[in-house]
N, C-alpha and C positions, 0 to 999 in steps of 0.2 A: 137443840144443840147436838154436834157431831160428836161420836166417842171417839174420846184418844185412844190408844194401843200403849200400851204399857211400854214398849222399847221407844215409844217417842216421849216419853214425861221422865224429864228432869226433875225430882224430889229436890228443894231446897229446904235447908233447914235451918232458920235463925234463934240462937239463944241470947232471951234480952237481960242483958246483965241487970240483977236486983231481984229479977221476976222471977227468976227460975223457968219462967214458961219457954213452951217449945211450937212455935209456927210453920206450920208446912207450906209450901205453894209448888202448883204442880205449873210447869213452863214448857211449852211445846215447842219439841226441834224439829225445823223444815227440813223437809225430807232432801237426801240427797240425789244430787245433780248426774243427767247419763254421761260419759264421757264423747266426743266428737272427731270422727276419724280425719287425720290430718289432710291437709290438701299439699298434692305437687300434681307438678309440674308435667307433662307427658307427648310424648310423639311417637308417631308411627313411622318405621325406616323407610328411606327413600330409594327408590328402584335405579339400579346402573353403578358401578362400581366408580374407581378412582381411577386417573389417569394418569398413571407415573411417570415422572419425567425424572435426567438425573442433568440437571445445571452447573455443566464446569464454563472456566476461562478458555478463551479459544483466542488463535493466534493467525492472525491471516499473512499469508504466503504468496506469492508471485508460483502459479502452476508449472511455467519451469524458468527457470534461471541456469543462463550460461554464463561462464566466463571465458572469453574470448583471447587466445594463446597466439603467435606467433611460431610456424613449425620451423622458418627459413631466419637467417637473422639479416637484418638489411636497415635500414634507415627510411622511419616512415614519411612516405612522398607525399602523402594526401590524406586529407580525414574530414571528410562531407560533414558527422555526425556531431552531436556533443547529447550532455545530458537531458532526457528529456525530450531527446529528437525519436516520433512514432517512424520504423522502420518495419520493411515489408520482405517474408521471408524470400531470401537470391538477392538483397537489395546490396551493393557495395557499400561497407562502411570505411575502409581503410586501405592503402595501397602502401607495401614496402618496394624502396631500389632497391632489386638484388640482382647487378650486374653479374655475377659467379654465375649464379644459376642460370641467368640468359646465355651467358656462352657456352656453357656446360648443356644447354638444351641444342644449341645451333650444331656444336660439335658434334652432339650426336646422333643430331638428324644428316651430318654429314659423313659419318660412321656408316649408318644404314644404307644412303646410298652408295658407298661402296661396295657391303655385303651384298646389296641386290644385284650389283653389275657381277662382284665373283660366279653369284650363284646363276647369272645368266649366261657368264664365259660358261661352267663346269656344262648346264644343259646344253648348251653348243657343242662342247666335246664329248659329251654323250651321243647324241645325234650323228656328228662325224664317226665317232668310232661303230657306232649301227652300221651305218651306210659302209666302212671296214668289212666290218665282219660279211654284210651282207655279199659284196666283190670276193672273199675268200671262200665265201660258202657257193659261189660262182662258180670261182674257180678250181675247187675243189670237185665242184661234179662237171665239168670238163675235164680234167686230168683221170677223172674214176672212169670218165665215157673214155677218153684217146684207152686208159688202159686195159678197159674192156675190148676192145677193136684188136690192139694191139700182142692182147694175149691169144686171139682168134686167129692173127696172121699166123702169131708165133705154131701156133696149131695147127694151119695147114699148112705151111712149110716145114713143120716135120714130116707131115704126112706125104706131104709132095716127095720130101726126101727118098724115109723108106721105101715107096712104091719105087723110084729112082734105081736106088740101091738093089730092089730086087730082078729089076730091069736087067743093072748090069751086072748081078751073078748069074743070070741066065744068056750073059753077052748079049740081050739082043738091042740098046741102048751103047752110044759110046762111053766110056770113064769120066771122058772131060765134063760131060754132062750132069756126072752129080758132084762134081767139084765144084759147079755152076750153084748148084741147088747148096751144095751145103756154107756155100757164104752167104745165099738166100735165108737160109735155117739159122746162121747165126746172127745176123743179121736183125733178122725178126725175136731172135730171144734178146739180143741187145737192148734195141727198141720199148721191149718190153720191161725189163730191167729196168730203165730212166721212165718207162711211165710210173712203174711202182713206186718210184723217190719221189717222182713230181708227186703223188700222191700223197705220202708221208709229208711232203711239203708243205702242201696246201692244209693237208689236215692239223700241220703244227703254225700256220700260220694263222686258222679260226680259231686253234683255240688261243693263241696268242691275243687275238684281236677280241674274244669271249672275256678274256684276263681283264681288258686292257680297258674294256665296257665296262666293268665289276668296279675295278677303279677309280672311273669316271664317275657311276653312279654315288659312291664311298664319297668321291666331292662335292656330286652334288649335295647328298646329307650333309657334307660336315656345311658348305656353304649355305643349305636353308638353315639350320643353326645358329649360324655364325648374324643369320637375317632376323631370328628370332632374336636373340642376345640382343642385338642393335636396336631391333623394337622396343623391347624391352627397357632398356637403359635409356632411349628417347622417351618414351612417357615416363618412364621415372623423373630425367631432368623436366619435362611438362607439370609434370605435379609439383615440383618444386617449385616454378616458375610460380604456377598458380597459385600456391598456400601465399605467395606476396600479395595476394589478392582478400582481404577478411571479409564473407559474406555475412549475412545475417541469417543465424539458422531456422527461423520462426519469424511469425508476423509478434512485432514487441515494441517497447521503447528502453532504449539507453539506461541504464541506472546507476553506472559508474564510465568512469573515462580516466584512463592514467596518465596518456601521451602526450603532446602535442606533435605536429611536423617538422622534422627535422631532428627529432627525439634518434637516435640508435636503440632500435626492440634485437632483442636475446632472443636468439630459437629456445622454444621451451626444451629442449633437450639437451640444451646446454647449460640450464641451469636457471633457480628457481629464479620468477621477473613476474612483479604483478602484472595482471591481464590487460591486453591493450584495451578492450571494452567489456562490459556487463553487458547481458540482453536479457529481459526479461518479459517472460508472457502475462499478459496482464487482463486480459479479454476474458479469462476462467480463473478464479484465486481457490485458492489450495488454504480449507481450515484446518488447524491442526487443535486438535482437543486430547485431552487427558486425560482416559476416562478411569473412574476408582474402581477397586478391585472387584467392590461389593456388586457394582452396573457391571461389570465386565461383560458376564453370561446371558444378560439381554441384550446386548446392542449387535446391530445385525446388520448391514451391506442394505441399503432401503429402505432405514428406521427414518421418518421426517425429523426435520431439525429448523429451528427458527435462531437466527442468531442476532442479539441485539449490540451494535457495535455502539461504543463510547461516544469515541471523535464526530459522529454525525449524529450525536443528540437522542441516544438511543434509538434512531430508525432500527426497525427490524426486517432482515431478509429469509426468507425458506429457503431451503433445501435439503439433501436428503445426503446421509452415508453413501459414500463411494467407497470408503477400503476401510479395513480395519486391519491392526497389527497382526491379530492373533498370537501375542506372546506379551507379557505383560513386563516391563523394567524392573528388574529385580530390586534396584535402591528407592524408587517411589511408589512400586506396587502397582503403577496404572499402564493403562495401554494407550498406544498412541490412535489415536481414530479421526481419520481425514472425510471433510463434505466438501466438493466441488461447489462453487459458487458463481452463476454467471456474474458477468460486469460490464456489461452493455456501455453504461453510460462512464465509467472510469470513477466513478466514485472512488472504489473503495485503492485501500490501497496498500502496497507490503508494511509489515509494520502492526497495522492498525490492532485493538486491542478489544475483546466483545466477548458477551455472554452468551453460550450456545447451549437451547432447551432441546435436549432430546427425547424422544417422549422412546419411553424403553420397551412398555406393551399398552394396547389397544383398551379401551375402558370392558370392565368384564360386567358380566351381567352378577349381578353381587350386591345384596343388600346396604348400605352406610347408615350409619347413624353419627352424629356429633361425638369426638373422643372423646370429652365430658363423661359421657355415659359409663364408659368401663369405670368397671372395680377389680381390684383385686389382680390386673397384669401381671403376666408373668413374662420373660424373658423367651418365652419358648413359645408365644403367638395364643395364648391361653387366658381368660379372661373371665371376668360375671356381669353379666348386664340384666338390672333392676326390667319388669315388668312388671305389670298389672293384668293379674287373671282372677275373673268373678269377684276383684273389687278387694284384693287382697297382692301383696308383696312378692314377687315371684325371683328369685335368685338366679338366672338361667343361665348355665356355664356357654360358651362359646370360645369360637376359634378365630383370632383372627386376622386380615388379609393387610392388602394394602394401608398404609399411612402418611398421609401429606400434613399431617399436623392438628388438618381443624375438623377432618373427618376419618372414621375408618372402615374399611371393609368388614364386615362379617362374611366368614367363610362357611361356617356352620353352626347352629344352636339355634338360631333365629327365623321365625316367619314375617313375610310382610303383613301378616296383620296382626301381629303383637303388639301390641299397646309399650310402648319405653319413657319410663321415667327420665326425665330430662333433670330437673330440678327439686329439692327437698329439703324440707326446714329440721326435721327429724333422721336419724338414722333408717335406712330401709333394709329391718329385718327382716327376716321369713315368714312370711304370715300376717304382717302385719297389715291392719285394714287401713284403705287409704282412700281420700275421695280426689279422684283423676279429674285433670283439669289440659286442654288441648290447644296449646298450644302452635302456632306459624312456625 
């Protein structure tokens, strides 16, 4: 038989009433039991970060929309179009009568031909008074020759004279002789005398005719002028004419119509008159999104975008950021951010109303684990995540990244082959011993 050990025997002691006697029996206590380290639950983090997207309402647009004014005011003659009619940009949708303006254009293409004929007289009288001047500047070096010759006469008929004169103070010549000579002598300075005038003549009749050119040319200016103005004022009435004309300024279709033929349309400058037509582009739709203030500083000119519109059953189309505000609404705090959308088939349509996922940044290389996991969050991206090192409770602070809800980034404290508690029936102190169980 085995020896008990004194700290396992129970002494019982019974007193049997009458006897006085005293019975002992010794009862041995089973030893006790080792305690069993709890089991959870455990995973290792999974490799590739999260993919942020930030999902607002988005509103689809017509890329551009015009509304179509009246410059001329006139009474509309014709109108091809109606709502819903596809038009092609130069295409005519509308025609105003505007009798005023047709004659106001004729007038003044018959204005112009007037100024061109003045401006053709003034270069004729330009021309004539050239060919002026030129016959004075003629006859001016004709009267400057006679009076070159004639001052030469006058020259040697002095000279003839004197010798004359000395002739007859030596008597050897008769008297009568130089009374001959000296009507020769005056004669020749005569002569001379009326060429010098003709000369002054001639010379005040070039420059008269010089004057008279200067003049000439003075009308021709004012008359090309006067050719310009005329031009001028005929395309103005042209343009007026034309604006009776309402083209389509883009390839589009119709989306409003106010007139009918026979309607009197108001020049828009004379005062406010709904549009004779809408046009709108519809080939490219303009999404318009709202982005919150928090996304603001990730979205970028580029960023892809998938939008899942209502009215077609949630179909989803791609696309990508074309413009973004860069200024955000002071009363909603968000900014406005547009993704061009093609529209091939005319699907989509102004109006329509859809969910647009913009993915904000690229997935990062960044550990996840299930948000489960955190303890102890703080406001400030700060956290504890339970692991399992040497089979014992590990507290390990971290920092952390992205969050979609059902996972989160770790940004640092964490290696990929850290063992992380997922699940626990027990509180997971520090130190405490646990038997890891691995979980999908």
């Amino acid at each position: 038989m085995a020896t008990i050990g004194l700290s396992a025997v129970l002494v019982i002691v019974y007193r049997f009433a009458g006897h006085g006697a005293i019975a002992a029996h010794a009862v041995v206590e089973p030893p006790q039991a080792t305690a069993v380290p709890p089991r959870v639950d455990v995973i290792v983090p999974a490799m590739g970060g999260i993919e942020r997207f930030s999902v607002q309402p988005g509103s689809l647009l017509a890329f551009e929309s015009v509304e179509l004014q009246a410059m001329v005011s006139g009474y509309l003659k014709t109108q091809d179009v109606d709502i819903g009619s596809r038009v092609k940009k130069g295409q005519p949708l509308a025609v105003l009568d505007v009798p005023r303006e047709a004659s106001a254009a004729q007038e003044a293409a018959a204005l112009l031909d007037q100024a061109q004929i003045h401006a053709q007289l003034a270069q004729a009288k330009v021309k004539s008074m050239t060919a002026d001047r030129d016959a004075s500047a003629a006859a001016l070096a004709q009267t400057e020759s006679d009076l070159g010759r004639l001052v030469a006469n006058h020259k040697y008929a002095k000279a003839k004279y004197n010798r004359i004169l000395s002739l007859v103070d030596q008597q050897a010549v008769d008297k009568r002789l130089l009374d001959e000579q000296s009507r020769d002598l005056e004669s020749a300075a005569a002569a001379e005398e009326t060429a010098r005038l003709a000369v002054k003549t001639a010379r005040s009749q070039l420059a008269a005719t010089a004057a008279r050119i200067e003049q000439a040319q003075v009308d021709v200016a004012e008359a090309r002028s006067a050719v310009h103005v005329a031009e001028s004022r005929l395309a103005k009435a042209r343009v007026d004419v034309d604006y009776a004309r309402i083209v389509a300024p883009f390839d589009g279709v119709i989306t409003h119509r106010g007139f009918h033929p026979g309607a009197f349309i108001r020049s828009a400058v004379d005062g406010a008159q709904p549009p004779l037509l809408t046009v709108a582009r519809v080939d490219l739709m303009r999404v318009v999104v709202r982005v919150p203030d928090r996304d603001v500083v990730l979205v970028n000119p580029g960023d892809p975008v998938e939008l899942a519109i209502d009215g077609l059953e949630g179909r989803t189309f791609h696309g990508k950021i074309a413009r973004i505000a860069s200024a955000e609404e002071s009363t909603t705090r968000t900014m406005r951010v547009e993704i061009d959308l093609p529209n091939p088939d005319g699907r989509l349509r102004e109006g329509m109303y859809g969910r647009a996922s913009i993915r904000l940044e690229p997935i990062a290389r960044r550990l996840t684990i299930p948000a489960s996991c955190l303890l102890d969050r703080s406001d400030k991206g700060l956290a504890v995540v339970p692991i399992v090192r040497g089979g014992k409770v590990h507290r390990a602070p971290v920092r952390v990244g992205a969050d979609d809800g059902a996972r989160v980034e770790i940004a640092a404290g964490l290696h990929a082959n850290d063992v992380v508690i997922l699940h626990s029936s027990v509180p997971l102190e520090e130190g405490l011993a646990v038997n890891p169980r691995t979980v999908e």
